[in-house]
C-alpha positions in Angstrom: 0.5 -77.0 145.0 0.5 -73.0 145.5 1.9 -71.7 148.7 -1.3 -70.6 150.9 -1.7 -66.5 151.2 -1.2 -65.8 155.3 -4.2 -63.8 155.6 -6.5 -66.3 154.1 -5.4 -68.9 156.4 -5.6 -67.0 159.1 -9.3 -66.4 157.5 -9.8 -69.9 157.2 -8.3 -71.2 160.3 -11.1 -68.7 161.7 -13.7 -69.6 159.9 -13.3 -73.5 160.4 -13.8 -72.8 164.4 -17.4 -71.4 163.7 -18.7 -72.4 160.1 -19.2 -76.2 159.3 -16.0 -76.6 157.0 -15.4 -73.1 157.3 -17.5 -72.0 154.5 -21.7 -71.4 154.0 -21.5 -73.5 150.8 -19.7 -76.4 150.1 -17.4 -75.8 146.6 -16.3 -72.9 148.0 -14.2 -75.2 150.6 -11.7 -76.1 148.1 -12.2 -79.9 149.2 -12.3 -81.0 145.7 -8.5 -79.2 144.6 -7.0 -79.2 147.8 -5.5 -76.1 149.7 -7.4 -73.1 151.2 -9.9 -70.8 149.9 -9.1 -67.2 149.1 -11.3 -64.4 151.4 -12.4 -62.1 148.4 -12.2 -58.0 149.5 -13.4 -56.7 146.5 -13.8 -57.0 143.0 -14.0 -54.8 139.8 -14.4 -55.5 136.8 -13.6 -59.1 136.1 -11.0 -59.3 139.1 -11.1 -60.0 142.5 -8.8 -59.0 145.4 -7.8 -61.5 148.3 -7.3 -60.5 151.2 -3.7 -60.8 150.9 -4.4 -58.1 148.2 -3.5 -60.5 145.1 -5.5 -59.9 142.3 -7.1 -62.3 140.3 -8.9 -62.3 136.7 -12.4 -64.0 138.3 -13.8 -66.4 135.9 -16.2 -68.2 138.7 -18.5 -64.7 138.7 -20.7 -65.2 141.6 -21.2 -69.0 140.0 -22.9 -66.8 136.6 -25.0 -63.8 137.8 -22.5 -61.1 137.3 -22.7 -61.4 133.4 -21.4 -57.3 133.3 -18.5 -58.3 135.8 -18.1 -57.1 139.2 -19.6 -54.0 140.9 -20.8 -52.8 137.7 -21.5 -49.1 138.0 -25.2 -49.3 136.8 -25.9 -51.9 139.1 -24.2 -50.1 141.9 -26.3 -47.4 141.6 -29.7 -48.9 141.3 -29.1 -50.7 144.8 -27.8 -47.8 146.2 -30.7 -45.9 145.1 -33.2 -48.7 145.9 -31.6 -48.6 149.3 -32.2 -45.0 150.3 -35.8 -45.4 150.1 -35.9 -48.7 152.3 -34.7 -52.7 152.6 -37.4 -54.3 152.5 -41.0 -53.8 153.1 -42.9 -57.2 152.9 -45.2 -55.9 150.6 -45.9 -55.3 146.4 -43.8 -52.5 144.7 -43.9 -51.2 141.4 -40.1 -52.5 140.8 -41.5 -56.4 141.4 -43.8 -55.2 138.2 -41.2 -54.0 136.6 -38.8 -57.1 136.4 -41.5 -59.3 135.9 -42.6 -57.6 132.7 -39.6 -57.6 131.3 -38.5 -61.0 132.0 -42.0 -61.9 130.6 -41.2 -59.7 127.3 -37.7 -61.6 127.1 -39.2 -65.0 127.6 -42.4 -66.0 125.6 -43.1 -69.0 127.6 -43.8 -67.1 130.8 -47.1 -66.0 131.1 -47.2 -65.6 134.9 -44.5 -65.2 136.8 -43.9 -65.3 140.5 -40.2 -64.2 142.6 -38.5 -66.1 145.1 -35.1 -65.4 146.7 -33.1 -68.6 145.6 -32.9 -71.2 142.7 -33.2 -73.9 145.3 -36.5 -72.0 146.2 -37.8 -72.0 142.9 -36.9 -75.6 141.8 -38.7 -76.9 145.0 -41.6 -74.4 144.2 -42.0 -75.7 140.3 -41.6 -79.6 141.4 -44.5 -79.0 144.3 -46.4 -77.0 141.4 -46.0 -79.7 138.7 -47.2 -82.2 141.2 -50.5 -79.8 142.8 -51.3 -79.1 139.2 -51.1 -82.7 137.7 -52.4 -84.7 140.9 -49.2 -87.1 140.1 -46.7 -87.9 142.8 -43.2 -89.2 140.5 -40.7 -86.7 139.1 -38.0 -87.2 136.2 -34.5 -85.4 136.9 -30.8 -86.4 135.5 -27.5 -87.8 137.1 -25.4 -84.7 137.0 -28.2 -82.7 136.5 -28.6 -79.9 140.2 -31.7 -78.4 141.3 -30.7 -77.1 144.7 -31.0 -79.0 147.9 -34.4 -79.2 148.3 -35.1 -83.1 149.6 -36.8 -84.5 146.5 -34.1 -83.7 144.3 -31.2 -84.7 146.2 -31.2 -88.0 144.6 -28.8 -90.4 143.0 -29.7 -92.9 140.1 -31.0 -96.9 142.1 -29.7 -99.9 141.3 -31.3 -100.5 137.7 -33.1 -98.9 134.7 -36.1 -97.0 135.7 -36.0 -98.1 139.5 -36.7 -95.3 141.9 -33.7 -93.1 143.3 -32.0 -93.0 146.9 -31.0 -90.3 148.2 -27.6 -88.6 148.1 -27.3 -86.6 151.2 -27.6 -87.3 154.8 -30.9 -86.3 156.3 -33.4 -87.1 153.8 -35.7 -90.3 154.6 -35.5 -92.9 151.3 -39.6 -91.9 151.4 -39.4 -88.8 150.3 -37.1 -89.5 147.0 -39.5 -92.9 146.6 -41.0 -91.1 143.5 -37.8 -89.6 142.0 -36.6 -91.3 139.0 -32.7 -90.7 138.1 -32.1 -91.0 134.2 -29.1 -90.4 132.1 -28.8 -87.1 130.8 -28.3 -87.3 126.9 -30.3 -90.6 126.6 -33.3 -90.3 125.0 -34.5 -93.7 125.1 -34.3 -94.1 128.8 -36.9 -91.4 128.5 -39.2 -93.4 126.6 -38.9 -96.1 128.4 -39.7 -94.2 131.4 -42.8 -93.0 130.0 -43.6 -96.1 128.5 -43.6 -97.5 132.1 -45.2 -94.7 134.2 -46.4 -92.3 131.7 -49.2 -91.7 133.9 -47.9 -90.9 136.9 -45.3 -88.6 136.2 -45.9 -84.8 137.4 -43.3 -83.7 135.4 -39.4 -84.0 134.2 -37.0 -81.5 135.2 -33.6 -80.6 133.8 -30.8 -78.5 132.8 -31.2 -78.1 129.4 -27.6 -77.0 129.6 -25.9 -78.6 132.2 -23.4 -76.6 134.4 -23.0 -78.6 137.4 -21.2 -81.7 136.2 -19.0 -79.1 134.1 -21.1 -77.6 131.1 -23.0 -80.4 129.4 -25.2 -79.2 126.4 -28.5 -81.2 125.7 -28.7 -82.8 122.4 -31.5 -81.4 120.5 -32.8 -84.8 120.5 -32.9 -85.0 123.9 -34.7 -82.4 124.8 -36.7 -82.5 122.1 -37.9 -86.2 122.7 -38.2 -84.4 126.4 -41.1 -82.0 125.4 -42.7 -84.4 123.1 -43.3 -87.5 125.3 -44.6 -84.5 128.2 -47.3 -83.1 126.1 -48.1 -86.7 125.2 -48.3 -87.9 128.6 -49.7 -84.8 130.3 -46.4 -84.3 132.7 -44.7 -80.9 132.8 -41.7 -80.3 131.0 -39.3 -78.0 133.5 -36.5 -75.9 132.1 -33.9 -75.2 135.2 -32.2 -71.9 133.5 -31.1 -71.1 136.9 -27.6 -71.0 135.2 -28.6 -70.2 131.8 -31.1 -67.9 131.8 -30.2 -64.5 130.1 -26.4 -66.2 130.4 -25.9 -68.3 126.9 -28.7 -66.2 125.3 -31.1 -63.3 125.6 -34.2 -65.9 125.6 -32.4 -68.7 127.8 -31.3 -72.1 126.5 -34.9 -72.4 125.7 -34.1 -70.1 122.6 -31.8 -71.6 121.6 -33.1 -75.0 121.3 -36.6 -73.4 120.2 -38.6 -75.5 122.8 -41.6 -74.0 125.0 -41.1 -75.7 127.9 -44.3 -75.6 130.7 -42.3 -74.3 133.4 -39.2 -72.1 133.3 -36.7 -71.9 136.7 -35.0 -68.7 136.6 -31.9 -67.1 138.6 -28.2 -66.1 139.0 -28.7 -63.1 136.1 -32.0 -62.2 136.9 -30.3 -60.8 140.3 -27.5 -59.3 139.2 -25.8 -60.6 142.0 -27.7 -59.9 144.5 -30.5 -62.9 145.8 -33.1 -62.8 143.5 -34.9 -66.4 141.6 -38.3 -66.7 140.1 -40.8 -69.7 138.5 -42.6 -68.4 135.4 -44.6 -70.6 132.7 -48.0 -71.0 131.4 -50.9 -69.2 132.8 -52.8 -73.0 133.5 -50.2 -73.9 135.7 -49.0 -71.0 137.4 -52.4 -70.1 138.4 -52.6 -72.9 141.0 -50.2 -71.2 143.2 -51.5 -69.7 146.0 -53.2 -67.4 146.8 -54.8 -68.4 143.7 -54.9 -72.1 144.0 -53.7 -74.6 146.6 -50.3 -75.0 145.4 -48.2 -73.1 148.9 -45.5 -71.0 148.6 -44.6 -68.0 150.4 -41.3 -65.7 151.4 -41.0 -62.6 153.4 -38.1 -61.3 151.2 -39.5 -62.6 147.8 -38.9 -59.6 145.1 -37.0 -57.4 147.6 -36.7 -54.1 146.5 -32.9 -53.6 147.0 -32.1 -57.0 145.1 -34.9 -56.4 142.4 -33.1 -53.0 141.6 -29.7 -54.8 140.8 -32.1 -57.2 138.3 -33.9 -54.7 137.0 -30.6 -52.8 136.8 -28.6 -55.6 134.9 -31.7 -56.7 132.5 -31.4 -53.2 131.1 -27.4 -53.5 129.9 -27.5 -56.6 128.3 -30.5 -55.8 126.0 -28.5 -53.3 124.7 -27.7 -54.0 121.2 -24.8 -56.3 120.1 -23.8 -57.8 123.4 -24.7 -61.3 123.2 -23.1 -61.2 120.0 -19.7 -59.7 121.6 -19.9 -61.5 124.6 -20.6 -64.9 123.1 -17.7 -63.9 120.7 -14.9 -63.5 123.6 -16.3 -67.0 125.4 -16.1 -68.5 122.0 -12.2 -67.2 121.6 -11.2 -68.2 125.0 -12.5 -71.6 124.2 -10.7 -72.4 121.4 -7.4 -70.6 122.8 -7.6 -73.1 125.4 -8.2 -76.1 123.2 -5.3 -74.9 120.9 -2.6 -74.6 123.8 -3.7 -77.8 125.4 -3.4 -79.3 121.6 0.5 -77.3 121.4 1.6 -78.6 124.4 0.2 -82.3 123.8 -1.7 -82.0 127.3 -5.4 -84.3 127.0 -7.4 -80.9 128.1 -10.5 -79.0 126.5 -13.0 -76.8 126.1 -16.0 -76.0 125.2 -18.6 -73.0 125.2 -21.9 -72.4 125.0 -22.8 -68.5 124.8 -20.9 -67.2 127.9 -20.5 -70.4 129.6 -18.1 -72.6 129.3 -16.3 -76.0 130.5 -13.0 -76.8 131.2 -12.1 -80.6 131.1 -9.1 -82.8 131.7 -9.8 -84.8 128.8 -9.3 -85.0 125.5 -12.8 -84.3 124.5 -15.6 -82.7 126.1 -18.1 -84.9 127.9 -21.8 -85.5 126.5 -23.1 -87.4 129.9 -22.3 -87.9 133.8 -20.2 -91.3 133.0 -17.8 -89.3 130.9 -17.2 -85.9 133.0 -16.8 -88.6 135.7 -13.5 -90.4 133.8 -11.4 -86.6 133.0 -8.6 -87.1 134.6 -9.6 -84.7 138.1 -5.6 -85.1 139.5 -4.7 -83.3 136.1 -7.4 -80.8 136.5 -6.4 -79.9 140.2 -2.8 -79.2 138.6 -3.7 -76.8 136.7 -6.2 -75.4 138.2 -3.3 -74.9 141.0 -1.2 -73.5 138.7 -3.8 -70.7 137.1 -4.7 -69.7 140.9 -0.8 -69.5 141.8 -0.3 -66.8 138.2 -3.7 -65.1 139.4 -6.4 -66.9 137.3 -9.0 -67.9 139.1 -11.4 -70.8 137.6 -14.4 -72.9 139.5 -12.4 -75.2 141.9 -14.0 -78.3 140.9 -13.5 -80.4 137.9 -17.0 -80.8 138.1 -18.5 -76.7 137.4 -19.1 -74.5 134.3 -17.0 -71.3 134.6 -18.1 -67.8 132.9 -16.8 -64.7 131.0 -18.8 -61.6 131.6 -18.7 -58.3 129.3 -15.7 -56.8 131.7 -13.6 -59.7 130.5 -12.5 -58.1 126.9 -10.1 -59.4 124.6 -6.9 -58.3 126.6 -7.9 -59.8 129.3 -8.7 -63.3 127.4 -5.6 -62.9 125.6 -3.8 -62.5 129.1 -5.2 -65.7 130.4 -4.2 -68.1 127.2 -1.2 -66.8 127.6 -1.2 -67.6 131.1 -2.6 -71.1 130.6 -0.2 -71.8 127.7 2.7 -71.5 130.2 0.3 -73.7 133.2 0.0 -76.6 130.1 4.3 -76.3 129.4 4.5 -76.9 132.6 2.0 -79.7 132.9 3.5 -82.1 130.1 7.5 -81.4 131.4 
């Protein structure tokens, strides 16, 4: 276990006497690997600075908006800029127009569009929509599968097959998750089955089509595709949560990569460029019963702020530029298989895997394809090494149980760095 930097527990200890578990969200409490958080100063690039002044090679990246790396100089400007002229304004400006035409351009299956402040904001906003513009009351989600906290969605699997879920957080009354059913991700047939049983009343089925919050868990193309089939059949929506992948494991989202259209597209993280910015967009039939339109409610003083909008307006302009996906995509790729081939050298039951500029660390010898197997990796192995990167100045999600991401600061020196780092960590692991 690494020594604790002085400054961050004296941060910490602080912290803990006014913030519930001394951080304002719960990951970043270091619960799940033990020992105490480090207080970021600053970052640059793709590393951070405690505040005991170690430096760090950041892989966690905001948790996947700051694709370019930290304070990116473009970005910087644009907020700067966007600042001078005012914070906020609580009405329309021309730079709300301008992200959402060309997150519209990038993303075919948007026809309307509307900005919110958090993905948790716009998951809750596309379930309320799904069930206003199908009169139906039950929803679909996956174990392993996050939406944000919203009550509905907080929501573990019941006791059998297709029986509704209960919730999984303290707060929210069994009657609100009555009408959310908790399926296995990866598992088509529980799908049909599920609509077999309650075709018609299902508003809609909502997922990650790559999951990042149980580690990074692509969808099979089965899966999804069996997804979008049995919601056109059945009249439900089919909800793509890109909150995480959106503009991060392709230019189009996961959503082009799997070529599906799905009815309702959650969006986030990149779309902000750090900064709080989230957004529902799908076809015009649906998103035409929000309000002020139709009598789906959703409102939010800070929605498409102008100093936030800036940084995504900012950031959606540098990775169209040409060959970055390729490059980026590239470098994730390497550092996946470096990892895989050290953990392989060293005879340590670690992998990797990648998906565009994601990718998923797990203390086993394969990666996972569902919640059942992220949950047997070995997490005491994990917290090791994750111990051991954090002590040579790596830093990685700490949880066994997140995706972690490369951005375009983290070049080939830099990846080459880490292995190298991580080859020692996995020498050290099997002595």
């Amino acid at each position: 276990m690494s020594q604790n930097s002085s400054q961050n527990d004296i941060l910490f200890t602080r912290a803990q006497a006014i913030i519930p578990g001394g951080v304002n969200s719960p990951v970043r409490a270091f619960r799940s690997v033990g020992g105490t958080p480090r207080f970021i100063t600053r970052g640059s690039g793709p590393y951070v600075w405690d505040a005991d002044g170690k430096r760090y090679t950041d892989y966690v990246g905001s948790w996947g908006p700051l694709i370019l790396g930290h304070a990116h100089p473009a970005v910087i400007k644009a907020v700067q800029d966007a600042a001078t002229r005012g914070l906020s304004f609580g009405m329309p400006t021309e730079d709300e127009l301008t992200i959402a035409e060309m997150v519209v351009k990038l993303m075919p299956s948007l026809e309307r569009i509307r900005f919110v402040s958090s993905g948790t904001e716009a998951a809750m906003t596309a379930i309320r929509l799904a069930r206003g513009a199908t009169g139906r009351a039950k929803i679909i989600k996956f174990e392993g599968c996050y939406h944000g906290h919203a009550d509905s969605l907080l929501v573990k699997a019941g006791s059998g097959l297709l029986t509704n879920g209960h919730p999984s957080s303290a707060g929210v009354p069994p009657e609100i998750t009555q009408h959310t059913l908790v399926l296995d991700f990866n598992n088509p047939q529980q799908l049909e089955d599920a609509f077999k049983k309650y075709g018609e009343q299902i508003a809609c089925v909502i997922v990650e089509p790559i999951a990042g919050n149980m580690n990074l868990v692509p969808g099979t193309p089965e899966f999804l595709g069996t997804m979008r089939a049995l919601c056109t059949k059945h009249g439900a929506l089919c909800i793509f949560d890109e909150v995480m992948t959106g503009f991060r494991v392709a230019l189009g989202g996961a959503q082009s990569l799997y070529k599906i259209d799905p009815d309702i597209t959650v969006l986030g993280k990149v779309i902000g460029g750090g900064m709080p910015v989230a957004a529902l967009g799908g076809k015009k039939q649906f998103m035409e019963h929000l309000s002020p339109l139709g009598g789906v409610y959703q409102a939010g003083t800070l929605s498409g702020n102008p100093v936030a909008v800036a940084a995504g307006v900012a950031t959606l302009k540098e990775i169209q530029k040409p060959g970055f996906y390729d490059t980026l995509g590239r470098i994730t790729a390497d550092f996946a298989a470096g990892m895989n081939a050290a953990a392989k050298q060293a005879g340590v039951p670690f992998s990797a895997a990648s998906v565009g500029a994601m990718f998923g660390l797990f203390a086993s010898p394969q990666p996972p394809a569902n919640y059942a197997e992220v949950m047997q990796a070995d997490k005491e192995l994990f917290n090791r090494f994750f111990h051991l990167m954090l002590d040579a100045g790596v830093h990685f999600a700490p949880s066994a149980y997140e995706a972690g991401f490369v951005s375009s600061a983290h070049g080939p020196e830099v990846i080459k760095t880490t292995l190298a780092t991580a080859q020692a960590a996995f020498a050290q692991l099997k002595s």
